[in-house]
KEKE-3310 file (N, C-alpha, C; in steps of 0.2 Angstrom, whole numbers, plus 5000, padded with zeros to 4 digits):
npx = (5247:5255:5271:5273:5265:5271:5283:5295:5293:5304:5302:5310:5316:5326:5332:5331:5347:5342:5329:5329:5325:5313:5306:5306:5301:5286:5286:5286:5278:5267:5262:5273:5277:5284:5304:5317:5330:5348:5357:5374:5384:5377:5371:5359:5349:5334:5333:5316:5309:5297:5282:5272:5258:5256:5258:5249:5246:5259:5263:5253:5259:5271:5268:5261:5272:5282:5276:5273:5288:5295:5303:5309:5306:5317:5324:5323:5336:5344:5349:5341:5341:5340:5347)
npy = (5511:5526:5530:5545:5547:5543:5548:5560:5577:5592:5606:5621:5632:5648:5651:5657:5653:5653:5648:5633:5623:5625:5625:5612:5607:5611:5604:5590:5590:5590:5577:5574:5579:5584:5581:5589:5594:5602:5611:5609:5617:5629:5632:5640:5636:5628:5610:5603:5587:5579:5571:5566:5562:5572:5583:5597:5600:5602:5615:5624:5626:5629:5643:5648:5651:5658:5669:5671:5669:5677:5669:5665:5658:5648:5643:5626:5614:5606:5594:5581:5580:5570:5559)
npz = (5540:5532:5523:5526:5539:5546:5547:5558:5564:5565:5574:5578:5589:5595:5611:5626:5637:5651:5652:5647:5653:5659:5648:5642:5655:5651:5639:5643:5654:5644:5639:5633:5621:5611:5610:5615:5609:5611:5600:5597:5594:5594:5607:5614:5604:5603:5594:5591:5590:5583:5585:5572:5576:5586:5579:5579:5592:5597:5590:5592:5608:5607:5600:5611:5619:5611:5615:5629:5632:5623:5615:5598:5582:5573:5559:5553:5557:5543:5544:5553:5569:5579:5571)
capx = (5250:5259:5276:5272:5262:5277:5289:5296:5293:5307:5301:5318:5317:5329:5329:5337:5347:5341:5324:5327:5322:5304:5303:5308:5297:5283:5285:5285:5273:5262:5262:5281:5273:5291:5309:5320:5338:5353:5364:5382:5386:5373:5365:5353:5343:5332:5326:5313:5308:5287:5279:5266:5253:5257:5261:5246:5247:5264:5261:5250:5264:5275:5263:5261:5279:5284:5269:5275:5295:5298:5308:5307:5306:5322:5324:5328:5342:5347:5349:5335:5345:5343:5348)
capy = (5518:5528:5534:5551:5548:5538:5554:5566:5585:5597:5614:5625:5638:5653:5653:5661:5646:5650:5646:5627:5620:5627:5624:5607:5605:5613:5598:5584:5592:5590:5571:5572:5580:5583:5578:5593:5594:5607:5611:5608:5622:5636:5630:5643:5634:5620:5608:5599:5583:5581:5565:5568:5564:5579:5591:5601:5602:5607:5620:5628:5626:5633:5647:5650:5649:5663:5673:5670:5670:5679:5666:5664:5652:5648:5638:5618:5610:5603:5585:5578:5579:5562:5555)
capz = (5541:5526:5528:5531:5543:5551:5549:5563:5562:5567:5572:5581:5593:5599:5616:5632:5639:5659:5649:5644:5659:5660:5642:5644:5657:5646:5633:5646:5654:5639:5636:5630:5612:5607:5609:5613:5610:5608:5596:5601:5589:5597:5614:5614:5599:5604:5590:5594:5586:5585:5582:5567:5580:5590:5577:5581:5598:5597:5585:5598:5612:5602:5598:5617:5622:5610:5618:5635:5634:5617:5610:5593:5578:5566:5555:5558:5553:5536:5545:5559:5576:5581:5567)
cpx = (5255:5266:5275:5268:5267:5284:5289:5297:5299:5305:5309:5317:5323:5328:5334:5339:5345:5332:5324:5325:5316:5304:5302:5303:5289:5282:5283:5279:5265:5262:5269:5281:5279:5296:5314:5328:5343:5356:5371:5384:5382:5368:5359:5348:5341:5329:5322:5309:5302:5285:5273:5258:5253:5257:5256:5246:5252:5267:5259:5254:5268:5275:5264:5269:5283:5282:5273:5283:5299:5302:5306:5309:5310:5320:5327:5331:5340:5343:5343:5340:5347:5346:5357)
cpy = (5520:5529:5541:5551:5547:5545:5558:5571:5588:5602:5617:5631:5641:5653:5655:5656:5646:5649:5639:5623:5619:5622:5617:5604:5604:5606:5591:5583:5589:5582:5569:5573:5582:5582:5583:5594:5599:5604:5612:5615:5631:5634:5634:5642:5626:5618:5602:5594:5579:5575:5567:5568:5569:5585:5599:5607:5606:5612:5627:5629:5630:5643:5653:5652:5654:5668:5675:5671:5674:5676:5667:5660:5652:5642:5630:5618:5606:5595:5584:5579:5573:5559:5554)
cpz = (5535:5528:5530:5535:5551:5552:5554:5560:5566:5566:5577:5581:5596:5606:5621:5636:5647:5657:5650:5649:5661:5652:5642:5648:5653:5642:5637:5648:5652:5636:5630:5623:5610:5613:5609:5614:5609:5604:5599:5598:5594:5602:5616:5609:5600:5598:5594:5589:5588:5583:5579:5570:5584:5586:5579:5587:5598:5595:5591:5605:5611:5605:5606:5620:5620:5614:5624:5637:5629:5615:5603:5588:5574:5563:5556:5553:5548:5539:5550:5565:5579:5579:5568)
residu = (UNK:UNK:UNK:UNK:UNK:UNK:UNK:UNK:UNK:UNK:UNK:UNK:UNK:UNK:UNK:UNK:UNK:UNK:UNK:UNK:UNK:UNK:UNK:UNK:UNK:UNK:UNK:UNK:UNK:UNK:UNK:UNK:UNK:UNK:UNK:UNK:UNK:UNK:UNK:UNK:UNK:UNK:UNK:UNK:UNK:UNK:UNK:UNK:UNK:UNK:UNK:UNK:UNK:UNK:UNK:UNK:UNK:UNK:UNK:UNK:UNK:UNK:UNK:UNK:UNK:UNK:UNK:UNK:UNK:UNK:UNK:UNK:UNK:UNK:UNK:UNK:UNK:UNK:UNK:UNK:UNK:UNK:UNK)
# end
């Protein structure tokens, strides 16, 4: 295995905090295809950390999840979250 293959993705989502509980669900749901955490700084933005096998999937979640809850996509943090 390469190392990119071995990297986490960070995508970060806007969302409305009586949302994160579905959304949450939503990712467990799905075989636990991401890792979703708040920002201490702005609780209403989940990053969520993707394992490179997942990335598609959770692309397509995402995707959906906008669709469905109008959240929207920012930009991820500088650093990784879990790190």
């Amino acid at each position: 295995m390469t190392q990119s293959e071995l990297e986490m993705h960070v995508r970060s989502i806007k969302v409305n905090k009586k949302d994160i509980g579905y959304i949450r669900w939503c990712l467990e749901s799905h075989d636990g295809i991401a890792n979703p955490t708040t920002r201490m700084e702005t609780p209403d933005i989940l990053d969520l950390t993707i394992s490179p096998h997942f990335l598609d999937d959770a692309e397509r979640l995402i995707d959906a999840l906008v669709k469905e809850l109008g959240i929207e996509r920012v930009d991820a943090p500088d650093k990784p979250p879990l790190l």
